[in-house]
C-alpha positions in Angstrom: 0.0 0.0 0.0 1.3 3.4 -0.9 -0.6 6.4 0.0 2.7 9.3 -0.4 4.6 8.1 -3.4 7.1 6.9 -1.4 7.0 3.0 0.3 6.7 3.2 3.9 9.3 1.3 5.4 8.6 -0.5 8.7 5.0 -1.2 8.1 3.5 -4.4 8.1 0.1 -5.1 5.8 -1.9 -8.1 6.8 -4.8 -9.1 5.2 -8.1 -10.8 6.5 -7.1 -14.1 6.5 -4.0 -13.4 8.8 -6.1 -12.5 11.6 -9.6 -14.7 11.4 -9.0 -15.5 15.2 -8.2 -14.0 18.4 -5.1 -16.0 18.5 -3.1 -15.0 14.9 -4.4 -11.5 15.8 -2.7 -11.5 19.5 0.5 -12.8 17.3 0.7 -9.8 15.1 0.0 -7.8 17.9 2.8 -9.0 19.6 5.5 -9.1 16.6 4.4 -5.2 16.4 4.5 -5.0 20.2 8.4 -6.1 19.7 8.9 -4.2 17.1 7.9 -0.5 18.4 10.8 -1.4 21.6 13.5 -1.4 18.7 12.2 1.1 16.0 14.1 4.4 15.5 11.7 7.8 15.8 11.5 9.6 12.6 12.5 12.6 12.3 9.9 15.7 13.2 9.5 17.3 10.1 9.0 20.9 9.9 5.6 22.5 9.6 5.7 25.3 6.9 
């Protein structure tokens, strides 16, 4: 999915299937859980 023109790095699209139960969507949840304690914060851009 691209909604800038540019790819988003660090994102993570899962479709329907991927979380049909409580349990795959607790997974995701997790592996995105994980990933925002190791993630770098973007640089504030500057509001013109």
């Amino acid at each position: 999915m691209d909604f800038t023109g540019r790819e988003m790095t660090g994102m993570l699209y899962i479709e329907e299937e991927g979380i049909k139960t409580e349990k795959n969507l607790k997974e995701w949840m997790d592996v995105a859980l994980a990933y925002n304690k190791i993630a770098k914060v973007a640089k504030k851009r500057r509001v013109v």
